[in-house]
TILUM-375006 format. One record per residue (C-alpha): x, y, z; residue number from 1. Coordinates in Angstrom, 3 decimals. Layout:
% TILUM-375006
<xx:X | yy:Y | zz:Z | num:NUM>
...
//
This chain:
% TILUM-375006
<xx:-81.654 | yy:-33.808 | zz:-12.961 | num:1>
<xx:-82.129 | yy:-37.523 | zz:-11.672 | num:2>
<xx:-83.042 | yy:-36.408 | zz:-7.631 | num:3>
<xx:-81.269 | yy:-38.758 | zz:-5.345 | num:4>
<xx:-84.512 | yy:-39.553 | zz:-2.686 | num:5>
<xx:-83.922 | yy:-39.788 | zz:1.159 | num:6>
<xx:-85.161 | yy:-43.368 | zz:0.806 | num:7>
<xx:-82.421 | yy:-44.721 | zz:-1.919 | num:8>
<xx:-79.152 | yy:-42.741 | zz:0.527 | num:9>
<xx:-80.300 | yy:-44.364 | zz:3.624 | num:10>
<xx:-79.323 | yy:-47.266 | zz:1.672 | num:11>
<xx:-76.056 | yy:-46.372 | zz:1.158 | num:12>
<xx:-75.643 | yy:-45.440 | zz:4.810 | num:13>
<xx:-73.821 | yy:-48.121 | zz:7.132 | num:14>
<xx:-75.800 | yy:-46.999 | zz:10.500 | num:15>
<xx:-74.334 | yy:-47.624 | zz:13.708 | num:16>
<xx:-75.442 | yy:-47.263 | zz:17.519 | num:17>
<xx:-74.515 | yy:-43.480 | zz:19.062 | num:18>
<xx:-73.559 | yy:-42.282 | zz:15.632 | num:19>
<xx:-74.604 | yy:-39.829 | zz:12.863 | num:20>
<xx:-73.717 | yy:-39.860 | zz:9.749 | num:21>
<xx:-73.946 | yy:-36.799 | zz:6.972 | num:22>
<xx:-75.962 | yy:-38.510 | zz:5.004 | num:23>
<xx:-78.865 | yy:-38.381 | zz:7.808 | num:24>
<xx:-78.662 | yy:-34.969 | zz:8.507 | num:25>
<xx:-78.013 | yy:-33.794 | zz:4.807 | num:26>
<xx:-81.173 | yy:-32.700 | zz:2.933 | num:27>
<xx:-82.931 | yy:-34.294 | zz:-0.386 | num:28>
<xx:-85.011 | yy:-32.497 | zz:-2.880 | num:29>
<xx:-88.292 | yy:-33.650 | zz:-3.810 | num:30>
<xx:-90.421 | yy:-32.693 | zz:-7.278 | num:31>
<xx:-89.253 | yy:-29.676 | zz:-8.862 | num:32>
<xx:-85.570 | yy:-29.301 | zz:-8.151 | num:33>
<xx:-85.958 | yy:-26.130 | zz:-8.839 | num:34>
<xx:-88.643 | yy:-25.088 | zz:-6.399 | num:35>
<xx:-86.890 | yy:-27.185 | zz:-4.007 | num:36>
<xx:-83.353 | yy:-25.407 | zz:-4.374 | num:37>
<xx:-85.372 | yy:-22.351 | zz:-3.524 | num:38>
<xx:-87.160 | yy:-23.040 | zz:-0.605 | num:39>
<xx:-84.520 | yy:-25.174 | zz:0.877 | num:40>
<xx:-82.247 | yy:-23.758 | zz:3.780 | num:41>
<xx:-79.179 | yy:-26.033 | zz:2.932 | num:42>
<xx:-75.845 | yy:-23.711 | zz:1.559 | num:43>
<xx:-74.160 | yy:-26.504 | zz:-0.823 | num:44>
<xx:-75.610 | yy:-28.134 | zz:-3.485 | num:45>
<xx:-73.528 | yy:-31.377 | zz:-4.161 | num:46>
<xx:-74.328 | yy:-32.865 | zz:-7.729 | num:47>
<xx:-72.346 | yy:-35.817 | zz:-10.052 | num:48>
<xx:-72.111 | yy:-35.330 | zz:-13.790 | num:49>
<xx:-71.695 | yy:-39.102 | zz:-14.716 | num:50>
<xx:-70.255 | yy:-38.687 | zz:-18.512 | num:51>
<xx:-66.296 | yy:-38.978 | zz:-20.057 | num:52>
<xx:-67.732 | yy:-38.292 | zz:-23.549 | num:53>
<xx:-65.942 | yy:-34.986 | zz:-23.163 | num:54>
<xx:-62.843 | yy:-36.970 | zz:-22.529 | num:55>
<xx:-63.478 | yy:-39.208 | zz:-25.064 | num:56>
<xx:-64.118 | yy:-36.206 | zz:-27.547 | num:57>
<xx:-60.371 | yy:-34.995 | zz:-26.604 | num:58>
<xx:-58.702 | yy:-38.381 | zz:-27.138 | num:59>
<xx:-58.630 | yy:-39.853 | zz:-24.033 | num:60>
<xx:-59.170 | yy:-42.525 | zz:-21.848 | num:61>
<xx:-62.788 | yy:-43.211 | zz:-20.787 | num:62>
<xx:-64.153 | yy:-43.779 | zz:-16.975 | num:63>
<xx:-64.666 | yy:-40.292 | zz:-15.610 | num:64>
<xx:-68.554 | yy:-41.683 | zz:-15.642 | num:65>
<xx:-68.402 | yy:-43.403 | zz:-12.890 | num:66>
<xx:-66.979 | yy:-41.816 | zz:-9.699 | num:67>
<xx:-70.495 | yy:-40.357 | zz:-8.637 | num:68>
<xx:-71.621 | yy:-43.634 | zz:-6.945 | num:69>
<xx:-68.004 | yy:-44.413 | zz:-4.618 | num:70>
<xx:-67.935 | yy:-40.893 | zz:-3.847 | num:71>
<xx:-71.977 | yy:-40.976 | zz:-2.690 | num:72>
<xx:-71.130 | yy:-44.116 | zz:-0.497 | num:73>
<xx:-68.109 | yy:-42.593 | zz:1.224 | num:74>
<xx:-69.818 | yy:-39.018 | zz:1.739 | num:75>
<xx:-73.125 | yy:-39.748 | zz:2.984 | num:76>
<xx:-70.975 | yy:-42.313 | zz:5.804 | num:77>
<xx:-68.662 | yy:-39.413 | zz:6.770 | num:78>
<xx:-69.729 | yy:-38.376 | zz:10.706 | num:79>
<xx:-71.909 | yy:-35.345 | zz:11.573 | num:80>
<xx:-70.298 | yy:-33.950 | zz:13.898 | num:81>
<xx:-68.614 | yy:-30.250 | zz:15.601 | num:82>
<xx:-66.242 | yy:-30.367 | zz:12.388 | num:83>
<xx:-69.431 | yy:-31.149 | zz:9.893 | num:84>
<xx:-73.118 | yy:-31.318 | zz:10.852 | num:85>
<xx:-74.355 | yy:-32.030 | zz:7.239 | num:86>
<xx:-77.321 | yy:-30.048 | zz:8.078 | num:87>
<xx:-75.999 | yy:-27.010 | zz:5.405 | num:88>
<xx:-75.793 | yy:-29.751 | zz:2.267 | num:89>
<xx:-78.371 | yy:-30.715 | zz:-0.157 | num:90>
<xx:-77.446 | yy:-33.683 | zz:-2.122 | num:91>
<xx:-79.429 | yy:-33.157 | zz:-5.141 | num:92>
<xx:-78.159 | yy:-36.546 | zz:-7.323 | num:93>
<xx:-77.015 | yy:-36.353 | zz:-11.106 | num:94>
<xx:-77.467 | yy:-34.909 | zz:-13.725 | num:95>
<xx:-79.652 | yy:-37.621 | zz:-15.976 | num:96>
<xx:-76.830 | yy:-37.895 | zz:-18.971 | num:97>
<xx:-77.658 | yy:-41.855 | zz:-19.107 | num:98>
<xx:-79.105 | yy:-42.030 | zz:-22.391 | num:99>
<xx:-76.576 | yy:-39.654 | zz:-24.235 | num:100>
<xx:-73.808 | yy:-41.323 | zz:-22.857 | num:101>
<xx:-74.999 | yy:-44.807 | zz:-23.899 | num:102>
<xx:-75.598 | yy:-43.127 | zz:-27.178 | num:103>
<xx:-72.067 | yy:-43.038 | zz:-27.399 | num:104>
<xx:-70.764 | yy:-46.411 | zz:-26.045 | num:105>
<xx:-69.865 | yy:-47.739 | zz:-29.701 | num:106>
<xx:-67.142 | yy:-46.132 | zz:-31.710 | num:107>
<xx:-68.209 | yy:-42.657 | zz:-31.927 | num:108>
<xx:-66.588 | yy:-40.097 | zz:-34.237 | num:109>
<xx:-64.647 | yy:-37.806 | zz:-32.721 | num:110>
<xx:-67.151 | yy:-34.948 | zz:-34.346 | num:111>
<xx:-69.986 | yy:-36.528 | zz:-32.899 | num:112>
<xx:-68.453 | yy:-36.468 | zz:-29.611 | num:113>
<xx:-68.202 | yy:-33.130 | zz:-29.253 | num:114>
<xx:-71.547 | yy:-32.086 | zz:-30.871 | num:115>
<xx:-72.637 | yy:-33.922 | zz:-28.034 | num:116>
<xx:-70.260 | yy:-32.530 | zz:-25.265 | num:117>
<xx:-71.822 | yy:-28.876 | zz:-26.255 | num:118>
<xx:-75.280 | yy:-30.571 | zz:-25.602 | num:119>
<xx:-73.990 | yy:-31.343 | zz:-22.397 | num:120>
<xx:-72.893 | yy:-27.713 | zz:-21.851 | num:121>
<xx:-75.791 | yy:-26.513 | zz:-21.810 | num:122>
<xx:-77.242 | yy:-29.012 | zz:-19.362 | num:123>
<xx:-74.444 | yy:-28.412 | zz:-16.713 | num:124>
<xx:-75.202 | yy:-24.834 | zz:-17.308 | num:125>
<xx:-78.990 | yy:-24.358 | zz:-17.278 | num:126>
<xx:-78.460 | yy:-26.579 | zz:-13.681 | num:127>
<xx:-75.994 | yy:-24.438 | zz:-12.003 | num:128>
<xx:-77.845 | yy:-21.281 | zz:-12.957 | num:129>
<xx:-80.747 | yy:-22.472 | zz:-11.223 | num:130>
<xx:-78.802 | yy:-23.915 | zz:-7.846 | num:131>
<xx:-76.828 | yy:-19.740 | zz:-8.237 | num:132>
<xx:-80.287 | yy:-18.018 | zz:-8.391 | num:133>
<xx:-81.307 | yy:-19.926 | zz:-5.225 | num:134>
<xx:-78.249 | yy:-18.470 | zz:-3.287 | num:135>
<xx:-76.177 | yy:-21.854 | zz:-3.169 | num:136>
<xx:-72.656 | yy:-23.044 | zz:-4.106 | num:137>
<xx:-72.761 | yy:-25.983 | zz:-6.675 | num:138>
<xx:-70.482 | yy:-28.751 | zz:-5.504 | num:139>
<xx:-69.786 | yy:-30.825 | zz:-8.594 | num:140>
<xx:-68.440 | yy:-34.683 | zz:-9.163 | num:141>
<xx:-67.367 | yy:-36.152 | zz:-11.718 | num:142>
<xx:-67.178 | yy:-36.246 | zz:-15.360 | num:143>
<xx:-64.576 | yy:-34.545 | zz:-17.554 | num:144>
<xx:-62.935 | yy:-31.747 | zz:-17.123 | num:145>
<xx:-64.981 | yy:-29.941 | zz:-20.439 | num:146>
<xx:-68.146 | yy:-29.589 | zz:-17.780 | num:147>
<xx:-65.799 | yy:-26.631 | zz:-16.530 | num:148>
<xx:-67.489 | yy:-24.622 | zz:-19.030 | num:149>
<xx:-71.175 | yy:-24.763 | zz:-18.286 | num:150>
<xx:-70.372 | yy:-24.356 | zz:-14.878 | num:151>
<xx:-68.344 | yy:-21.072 | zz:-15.530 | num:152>
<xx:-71.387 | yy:-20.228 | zz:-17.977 | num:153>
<xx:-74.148 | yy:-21.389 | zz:-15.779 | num:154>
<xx:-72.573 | yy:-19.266 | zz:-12.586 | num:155>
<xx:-71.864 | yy:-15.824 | zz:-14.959 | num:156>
<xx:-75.002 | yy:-15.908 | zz:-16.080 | num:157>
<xx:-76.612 | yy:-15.921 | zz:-12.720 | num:158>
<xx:-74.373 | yy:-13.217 | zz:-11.990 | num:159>
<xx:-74.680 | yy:-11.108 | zz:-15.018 | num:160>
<xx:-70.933 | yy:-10.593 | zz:-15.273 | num:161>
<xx:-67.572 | yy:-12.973 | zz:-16.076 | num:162>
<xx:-65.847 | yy:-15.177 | zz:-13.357 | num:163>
<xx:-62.271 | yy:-15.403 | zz:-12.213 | num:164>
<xx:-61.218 | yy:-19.294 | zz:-11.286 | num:165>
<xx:-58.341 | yy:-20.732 | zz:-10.098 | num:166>
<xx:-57.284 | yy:-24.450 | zz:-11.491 | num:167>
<xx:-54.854 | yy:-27.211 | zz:-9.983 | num:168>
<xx:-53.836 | yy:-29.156 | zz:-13.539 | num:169>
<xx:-51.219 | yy:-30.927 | zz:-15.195 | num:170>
<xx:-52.819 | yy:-29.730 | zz:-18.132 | num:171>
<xx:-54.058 | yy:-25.909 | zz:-19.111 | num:172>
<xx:-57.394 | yy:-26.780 | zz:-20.818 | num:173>
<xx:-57.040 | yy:-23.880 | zz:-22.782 | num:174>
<xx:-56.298 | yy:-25.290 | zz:-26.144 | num:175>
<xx:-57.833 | yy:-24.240 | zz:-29.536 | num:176>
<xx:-61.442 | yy:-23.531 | zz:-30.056 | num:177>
<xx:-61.854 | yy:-26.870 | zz:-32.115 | num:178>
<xx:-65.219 | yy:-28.261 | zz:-30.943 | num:179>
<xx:-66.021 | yy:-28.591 | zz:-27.764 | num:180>
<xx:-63.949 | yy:-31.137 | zz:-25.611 | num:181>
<xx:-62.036 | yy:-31.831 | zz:-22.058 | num:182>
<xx:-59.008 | yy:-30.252 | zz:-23.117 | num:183>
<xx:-60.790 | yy:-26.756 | zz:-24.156 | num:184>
<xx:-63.277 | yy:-25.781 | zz:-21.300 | num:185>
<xx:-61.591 | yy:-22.645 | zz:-20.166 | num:186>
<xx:-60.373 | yy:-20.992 | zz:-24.023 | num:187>
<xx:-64.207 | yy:-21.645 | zz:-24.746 | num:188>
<xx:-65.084 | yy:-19.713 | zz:-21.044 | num:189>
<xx:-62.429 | yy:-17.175 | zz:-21.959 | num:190>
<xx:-63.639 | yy:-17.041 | zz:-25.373 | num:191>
<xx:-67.102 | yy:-16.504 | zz:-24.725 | num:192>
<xx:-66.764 | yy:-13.718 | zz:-21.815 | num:193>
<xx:-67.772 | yy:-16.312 | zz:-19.057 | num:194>
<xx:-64.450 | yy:-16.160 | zz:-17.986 | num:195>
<xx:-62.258 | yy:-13.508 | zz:-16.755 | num:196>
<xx:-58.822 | yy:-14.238 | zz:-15.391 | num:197>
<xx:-57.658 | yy:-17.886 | zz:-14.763 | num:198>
<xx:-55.179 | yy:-19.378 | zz:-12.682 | num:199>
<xx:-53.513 | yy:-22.911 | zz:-13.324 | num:200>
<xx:-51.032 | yy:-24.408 | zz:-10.488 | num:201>
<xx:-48.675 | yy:-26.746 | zz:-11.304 | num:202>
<xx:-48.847 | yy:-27.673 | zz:-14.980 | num:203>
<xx:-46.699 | yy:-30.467 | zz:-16.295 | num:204>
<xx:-44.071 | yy:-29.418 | zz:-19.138 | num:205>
<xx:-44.129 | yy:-32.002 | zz:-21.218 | num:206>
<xx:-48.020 | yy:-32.357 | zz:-21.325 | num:207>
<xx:-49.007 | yy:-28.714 | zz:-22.615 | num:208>
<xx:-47.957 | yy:-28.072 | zz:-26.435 | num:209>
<xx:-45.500 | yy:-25.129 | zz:-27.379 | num:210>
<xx:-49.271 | yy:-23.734 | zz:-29.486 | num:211>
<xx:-50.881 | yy:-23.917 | zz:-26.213 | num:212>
<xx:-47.956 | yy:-21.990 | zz:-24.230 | num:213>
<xx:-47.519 | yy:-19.363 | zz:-26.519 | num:214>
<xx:-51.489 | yy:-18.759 | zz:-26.404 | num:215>
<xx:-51.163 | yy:-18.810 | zz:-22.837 | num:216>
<xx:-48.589 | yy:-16.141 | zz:-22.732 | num:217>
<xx:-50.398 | yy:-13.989 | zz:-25.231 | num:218>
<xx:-53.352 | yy:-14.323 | zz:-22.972 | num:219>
<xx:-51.023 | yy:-13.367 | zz:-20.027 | num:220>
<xx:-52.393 | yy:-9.817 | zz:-18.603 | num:221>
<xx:-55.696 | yy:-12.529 | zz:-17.523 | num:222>
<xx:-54.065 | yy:-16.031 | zz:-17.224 | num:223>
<xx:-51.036 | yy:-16.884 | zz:-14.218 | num:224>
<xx:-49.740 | yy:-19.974 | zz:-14.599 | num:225>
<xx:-47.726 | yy:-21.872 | zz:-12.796 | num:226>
<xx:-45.614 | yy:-25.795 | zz:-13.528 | num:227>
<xx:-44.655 | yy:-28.769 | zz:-11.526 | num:228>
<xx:-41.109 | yy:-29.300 | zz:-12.139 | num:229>
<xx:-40.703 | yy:-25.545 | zz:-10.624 | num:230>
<xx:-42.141 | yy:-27.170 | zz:-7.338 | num:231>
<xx:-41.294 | yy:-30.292 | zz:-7.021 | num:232>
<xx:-38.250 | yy:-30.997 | zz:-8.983 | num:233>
<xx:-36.314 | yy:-27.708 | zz:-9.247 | num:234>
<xx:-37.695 | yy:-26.413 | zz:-6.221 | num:235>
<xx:-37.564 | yy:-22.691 | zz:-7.262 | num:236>
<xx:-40.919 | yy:-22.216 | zz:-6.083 | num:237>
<xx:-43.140 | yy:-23.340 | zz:-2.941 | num:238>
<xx:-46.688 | yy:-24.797 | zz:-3.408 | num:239>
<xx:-47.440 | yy:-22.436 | zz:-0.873 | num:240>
<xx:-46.109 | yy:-19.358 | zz:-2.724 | num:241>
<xx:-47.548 | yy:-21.200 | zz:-6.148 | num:242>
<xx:-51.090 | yy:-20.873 | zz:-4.079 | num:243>
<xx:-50.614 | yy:-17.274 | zz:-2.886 | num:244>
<xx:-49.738 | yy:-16.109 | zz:-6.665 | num:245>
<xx:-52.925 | yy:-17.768 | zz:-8.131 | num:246>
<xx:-54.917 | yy:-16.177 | zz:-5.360 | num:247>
<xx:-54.001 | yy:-12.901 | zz:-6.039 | num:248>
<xx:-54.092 | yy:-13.150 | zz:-9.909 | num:249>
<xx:-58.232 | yy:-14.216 | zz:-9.229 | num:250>
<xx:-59.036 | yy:-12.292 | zz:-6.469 | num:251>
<xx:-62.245 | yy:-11.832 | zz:-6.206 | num:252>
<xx:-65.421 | yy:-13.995 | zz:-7.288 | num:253>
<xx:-63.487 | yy:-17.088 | zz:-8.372 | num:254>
<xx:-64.292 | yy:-20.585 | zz:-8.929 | num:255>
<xx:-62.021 | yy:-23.587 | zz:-7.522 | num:256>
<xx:-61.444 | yy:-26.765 | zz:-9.944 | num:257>
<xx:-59.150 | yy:-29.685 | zz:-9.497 | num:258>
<xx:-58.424 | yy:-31.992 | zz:-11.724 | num:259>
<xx:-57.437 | yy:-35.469 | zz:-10.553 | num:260>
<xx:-54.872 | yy:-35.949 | zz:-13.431 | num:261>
<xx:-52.861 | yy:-34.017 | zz:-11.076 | num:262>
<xx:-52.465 | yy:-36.197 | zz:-7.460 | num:263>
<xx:-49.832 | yy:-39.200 | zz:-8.373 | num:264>
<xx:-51.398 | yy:-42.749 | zz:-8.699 | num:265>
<xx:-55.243 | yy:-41.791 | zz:-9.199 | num:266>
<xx:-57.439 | yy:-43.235 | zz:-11.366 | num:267>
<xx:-57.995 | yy:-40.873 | zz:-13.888 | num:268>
<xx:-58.190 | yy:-40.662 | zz:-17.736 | num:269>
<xx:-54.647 | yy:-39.455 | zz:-17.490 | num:270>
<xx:-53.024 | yy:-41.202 | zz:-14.781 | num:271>
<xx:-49.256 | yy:-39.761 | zz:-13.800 | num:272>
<xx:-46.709 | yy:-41.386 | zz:-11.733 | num:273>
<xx:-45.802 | yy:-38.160 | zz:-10.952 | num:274>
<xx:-47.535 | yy:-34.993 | zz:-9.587 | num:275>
<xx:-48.992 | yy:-33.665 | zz:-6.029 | num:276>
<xx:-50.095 | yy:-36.042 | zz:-3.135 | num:277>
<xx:-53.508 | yy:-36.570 | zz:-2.349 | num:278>
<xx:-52.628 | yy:-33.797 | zz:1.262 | num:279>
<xx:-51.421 | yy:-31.345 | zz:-1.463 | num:280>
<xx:-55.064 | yy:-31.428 | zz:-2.704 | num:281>
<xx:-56.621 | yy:-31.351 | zz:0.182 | num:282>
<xx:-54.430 | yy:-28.027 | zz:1.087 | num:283>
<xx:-55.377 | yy:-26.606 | zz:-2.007 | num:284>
<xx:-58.932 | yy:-26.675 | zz:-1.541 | num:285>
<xx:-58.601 | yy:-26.050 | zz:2.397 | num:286>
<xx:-56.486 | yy:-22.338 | zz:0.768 | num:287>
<xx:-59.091 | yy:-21.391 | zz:-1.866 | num:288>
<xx:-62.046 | yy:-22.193 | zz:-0.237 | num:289>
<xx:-60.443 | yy:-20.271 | zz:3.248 | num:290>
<xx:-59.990 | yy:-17.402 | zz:1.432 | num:291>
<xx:-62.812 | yy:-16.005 | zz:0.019 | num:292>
<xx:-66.551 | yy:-17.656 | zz:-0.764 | num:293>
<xx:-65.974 | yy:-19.480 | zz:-3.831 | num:294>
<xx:-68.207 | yy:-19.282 | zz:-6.490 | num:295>
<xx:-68.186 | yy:-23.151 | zz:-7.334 | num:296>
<xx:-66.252 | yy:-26.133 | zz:-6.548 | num:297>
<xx:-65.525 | yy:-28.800 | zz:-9.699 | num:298>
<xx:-63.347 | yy:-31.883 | zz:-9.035 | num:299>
<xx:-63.249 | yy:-34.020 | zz:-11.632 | num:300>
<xx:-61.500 | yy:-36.390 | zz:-14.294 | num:301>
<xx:-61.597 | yy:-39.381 | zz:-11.807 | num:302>
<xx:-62.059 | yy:-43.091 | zz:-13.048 | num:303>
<xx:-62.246 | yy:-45.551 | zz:-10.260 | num:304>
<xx:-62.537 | yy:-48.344 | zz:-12.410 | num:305>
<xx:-58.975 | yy:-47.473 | zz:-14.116 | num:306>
<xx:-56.583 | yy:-49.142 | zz:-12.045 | num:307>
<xx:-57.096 | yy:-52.815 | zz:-9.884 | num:308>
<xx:-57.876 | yy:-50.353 | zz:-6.868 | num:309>
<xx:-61.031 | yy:-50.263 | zz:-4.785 | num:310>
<xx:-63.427 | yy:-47.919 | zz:-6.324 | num:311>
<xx:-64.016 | yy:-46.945 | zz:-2.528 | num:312>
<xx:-59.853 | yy:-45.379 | zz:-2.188 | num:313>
<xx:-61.213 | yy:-42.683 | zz:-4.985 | num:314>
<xx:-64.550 | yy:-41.984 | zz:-3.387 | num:315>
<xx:-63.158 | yy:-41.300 | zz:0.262 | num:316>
<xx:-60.091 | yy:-38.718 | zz:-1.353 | num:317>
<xx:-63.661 | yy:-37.359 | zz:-3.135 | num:318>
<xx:-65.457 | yy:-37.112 | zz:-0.319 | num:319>
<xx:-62.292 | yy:-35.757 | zz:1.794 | num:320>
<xx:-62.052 | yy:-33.002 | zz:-0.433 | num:321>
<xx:-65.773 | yy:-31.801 | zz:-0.613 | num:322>
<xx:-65.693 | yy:-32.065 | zz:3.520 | num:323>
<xx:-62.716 | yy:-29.833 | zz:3.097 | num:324>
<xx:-64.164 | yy:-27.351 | zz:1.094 | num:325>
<xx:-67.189 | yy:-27.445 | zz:3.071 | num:326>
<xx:-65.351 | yy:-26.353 | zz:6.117 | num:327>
<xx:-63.854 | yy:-23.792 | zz:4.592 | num:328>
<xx:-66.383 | yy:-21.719 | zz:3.439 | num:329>
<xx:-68.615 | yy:-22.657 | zz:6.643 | num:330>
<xx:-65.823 | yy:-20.838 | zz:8.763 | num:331>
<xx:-66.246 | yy:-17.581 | zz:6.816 | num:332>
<xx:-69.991 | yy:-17.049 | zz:7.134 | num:333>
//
């Protein structure tokens, strides 16, 4: 883990007369991370996984490395206040993936990518056992959406037993045990008895193969899924209802992930013209995280630099959604 220190945030903290921001009130580690997670009184542990080799390993477009930094400078500037003190978060900093990922900056073979993407596995995993054994929820930014797996691995293993979690996806991520990539985090979970029974809201049609649907249906007593067009197009079913179906297939000690792929017009590795607003994902976290104390949150698949945007837009609906999630779970203890 590469600890973000007090002294480098203040520097990303625009301080103004009369105000407070998160980012003063939140807590650092120091040394051991480890030691530090223990002792320290702070509930969330906020972390960014700066790698797209995962995504890269499946195909796709690369960027997802670099949302840790926009979403850092909009978070640590969001007011402490009666909604959000800041006091309850620990921003720990990344996890240090710099020299594997510029290992992989020329043409790497797909093979080699995912070799690698199972080395970084077991890094997201070995970290969010440790923040689980200190009695915290991992907050986690960035990266692709393979990292699901060590943090379903890292969190059953701390708990001796398999998780539920609930996904909002264009895409299932449940594809064929090939080698570890983006598209394949949750059949490797499954797979491996990490995961228990998974939810996916709002799944595109035409970007999930007929393979991968009839898997998903054989898998159906522990996987509820749910598509798009039935919400928004047809209009058969409500997101609300689509919500309140996924919540009752995972009851229970679930995980919440969100993929950016699915809000219209972000900068992602799979951007869509089509799919839920940025307020649709903020209501979807607001629900899970409302409902019961989630395991984990994971939002990833975000690429600031992949559209002639400010890098700042993506970092603020980031931020927005941790704050969200935050709240949440702060009004249930």
């Amino acid at each position: 883990m590469k600890l973000l220190k007090k002294d480098e945030a203040v520097k990303l903290i625009k301080k103004r007369h009369g105000e407070k921001k998160l980012g003063e009130q939140a807590q650092f580690l120091n040394g051991s991370a480890a030691a530090d997670l223990r002792d320290a009184p702070g509930k969330y542990v906020v972390f960014g996984i700066p790698e797209d080799i995962g995504v890269r390993a499946n195909l796709g477009v690369p960027g997802a490395s670099r949302s840790w930094i926009p979403f850092l400078k909009a978070f640590l500037n969001v007011q402490s206040n009666r909604f959000l003190s800041g006091d309850e978060i620990i921003v720990a900093g990344e996890l240090d993936l710099s020299q594997i990922q510029e290992s992989t900056n020329d043409q790497a073979l797909v093979e080699k990518l995912r070799r690698i993407t199972a080395q970084i596995d077991e890094a997201v995993a070995e970290w969010v056992y440790a923040v689980k054994k200190a009695g915290k929820i991992p907050i986690a930014i960035g990266g692709g959406h393979n990292n699901a797996y060590g943090l379903l691995k890292g969190c059953s293993q701390a708990a001796e037993k398999p998780l539920n979690t609930v996904n909002c996806d264009p895409h299932s991520d449940f594809r064929t045990l090939e080698g570890r990539h983006s598209g394949n985090g949750f059949s490797y979970a499954y797979n491996r008895k990490y995961l228990k029974k998974y939810a996916v809201i709002a799944l595109h049609e035409g970007y999930n193969s007929e393979d991968n649907l009839i898997s998903m249906e054989i898998t159906r007593p522990d996987l509820h899924f749910s598509f798009f067009e039935d919400i928004a197009i047809r209009q058969t079913l409500s997101l609300e209802r689509a919500f309140e179906d996924a919540y009752l297939h995972v009851e229970g000690n679930y995980g919440i992930e969100l993929d950016l792929d699915a809000v219209k017009n972000m900068p992602v590795s799979a951007l869509t013209p089509s799919g839920i607003t940025p307020e649709n994902a903020r209501q979807y976290i607001h629900f899970f995280a409302s409902r019961s104390i989630p395991e984990y949150l994971h939002i990833c698949e975000a690429a600031p630099e992949n559209l002639p945007q400010p890098a700042s837009l993506t970092g603020k609906l980031l931020s927005y959604l941790t704050c969200d999630f935050i709240k949440a779970v702060n009004a249930q203890l």
